[in-house]
N, C-alpha and C positions, 0 to 999 in steps of 0.2 A: 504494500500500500504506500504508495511514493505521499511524501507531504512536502510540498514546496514553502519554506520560508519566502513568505512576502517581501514585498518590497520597501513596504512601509517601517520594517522591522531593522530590515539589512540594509534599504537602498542599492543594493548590488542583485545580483541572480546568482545567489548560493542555492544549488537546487540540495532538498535534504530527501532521501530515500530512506525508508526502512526495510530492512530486510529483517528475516527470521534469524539470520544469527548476528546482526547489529545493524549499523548505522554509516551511511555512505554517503558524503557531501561530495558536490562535484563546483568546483568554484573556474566557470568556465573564463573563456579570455574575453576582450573587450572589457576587464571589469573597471577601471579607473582609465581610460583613455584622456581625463581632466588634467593626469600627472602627467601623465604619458607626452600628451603633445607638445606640452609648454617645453620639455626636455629636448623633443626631437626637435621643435623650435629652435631651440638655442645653441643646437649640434648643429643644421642647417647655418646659421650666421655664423657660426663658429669655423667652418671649415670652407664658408661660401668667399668670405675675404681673401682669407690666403688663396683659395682657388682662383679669385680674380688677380692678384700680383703673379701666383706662378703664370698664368694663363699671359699678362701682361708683356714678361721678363722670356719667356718662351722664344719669342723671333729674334730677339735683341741678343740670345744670347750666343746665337751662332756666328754672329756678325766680325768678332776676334778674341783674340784671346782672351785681354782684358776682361771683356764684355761677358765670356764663358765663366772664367773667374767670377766674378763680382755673382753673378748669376746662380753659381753655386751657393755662395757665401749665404746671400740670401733666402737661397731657397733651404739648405741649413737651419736657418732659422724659423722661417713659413710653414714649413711641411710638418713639423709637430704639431703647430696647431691645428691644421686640415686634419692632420690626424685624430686628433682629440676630438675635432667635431664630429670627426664620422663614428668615434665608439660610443657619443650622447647618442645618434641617430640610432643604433644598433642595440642600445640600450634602451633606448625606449621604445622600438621594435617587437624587441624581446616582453615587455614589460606588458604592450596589450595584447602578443599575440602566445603567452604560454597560459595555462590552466592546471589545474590540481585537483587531484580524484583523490580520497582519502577515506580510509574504509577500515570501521573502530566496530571491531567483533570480541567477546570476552577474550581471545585468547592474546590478543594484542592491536596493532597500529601497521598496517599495510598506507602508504603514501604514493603517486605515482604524479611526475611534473611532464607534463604532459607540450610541446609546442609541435606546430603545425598539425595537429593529429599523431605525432610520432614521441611513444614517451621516452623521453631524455635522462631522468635519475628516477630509480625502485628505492627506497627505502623500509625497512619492518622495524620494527618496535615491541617484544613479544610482552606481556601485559608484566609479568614479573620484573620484566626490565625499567620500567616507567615509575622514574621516580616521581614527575609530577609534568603536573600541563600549566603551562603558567602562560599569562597573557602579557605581549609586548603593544608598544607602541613603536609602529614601523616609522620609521623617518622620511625614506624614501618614499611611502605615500601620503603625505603629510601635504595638505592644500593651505596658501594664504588665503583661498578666497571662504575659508568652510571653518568652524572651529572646533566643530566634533574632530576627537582623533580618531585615524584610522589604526583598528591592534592587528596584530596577526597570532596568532598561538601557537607554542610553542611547546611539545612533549620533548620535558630533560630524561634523559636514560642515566643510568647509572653509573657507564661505564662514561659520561661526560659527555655524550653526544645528542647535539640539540638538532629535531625534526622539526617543521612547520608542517603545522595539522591544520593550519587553518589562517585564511590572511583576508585583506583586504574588507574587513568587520568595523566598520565605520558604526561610532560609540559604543558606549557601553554596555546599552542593553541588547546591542547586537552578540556583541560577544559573549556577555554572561549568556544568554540564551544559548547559541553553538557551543559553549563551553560545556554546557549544562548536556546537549546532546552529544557531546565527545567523551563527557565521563560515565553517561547512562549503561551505556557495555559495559566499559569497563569495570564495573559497581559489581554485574553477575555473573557468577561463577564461583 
């Protein structure tokens, strides 16, 4: 019997499924594209500048040596930050188009990051391992236009290794709520 957490709750589309042996969020992509943009925004100017000096310095530099020289020099310098802009773009890329399936059964914490359709990192968690689920406040989805924070949750294991079970839970009562459904498995047994 799937039960979809509203929107008015999460503001997001955390779909929440139950099944007979627990509990399955699917926190698909698109979910903050608010963060998203303003980053690939600022990767686009960031790498669009230098790309118009290299683009500039380009005919001038085959002209002699000097000119190849100097040309170099510069671009030395320019080409980091074209660089830099294109890992904002790629980042924030990344950022609206991956998703996370997460699947909280008594016996433990199955995770799966999921981008293009293709999942990229498995994670488990077996229930004896989990020492606790504790909720963060992400930085990285943090808006100046909004003042709710966004948390993400986070199952500590014992042996020191922190999973994300659960993200982009914009306030509190979003969270306490999916917290509340990430511990319900794990309660029986």
């Amino acid at each position: 019997m799937p039960l979809n957490v509203e929107a008015s709750a999460t503001r997001d589309a955390v779909r929440v499924t139950r099944t007979p042996e627990g509990v399955e969020l699917y926190f698909p992509p698109l979910r903050m594209p608010e963060v998203a943009l303003p980053l690939a925004g600022f990767g686009v100017i960031a790498a669009a500048i230098p790309g118009v000096a290299i683009f500039a310095l380009a005919p001038a530099a085959a002209a002699n040596a000097g000119s190849l020289l100097s040309a170099t020099l510069i671009a030395g310098f320019v080409v980091p930050f074209f660089v830099f802009g294109a890992v904002f773009v790629v980042l924030a890329l990344y950022m609206v188009a991956n998703a996370l399936l997460v699947r909280i059964r008594s016996e433990g914490i199955d995770t799966a990051r999921i981008l293009f359709g293709v999942v990229i990192k498995r994670h488990r968690i077996a229930r004896s391992d989990i020492d606790s689920v504790e909720p963060e406040i992400a930085s990285r989805y943090q808006s100046l236009f909004s003042s709710d924070p966004v948390y993400q949750l986070v199952a500590r294991a014992r042996d020191k290794r922190r999973i994300v079970v659960g993200e982009t839970l914009r306030g509190e009562s979003a969270m306490t709520r999916i917290k509340a459904l990430l511990e319900e498995p794990l309660a029986r047994a």
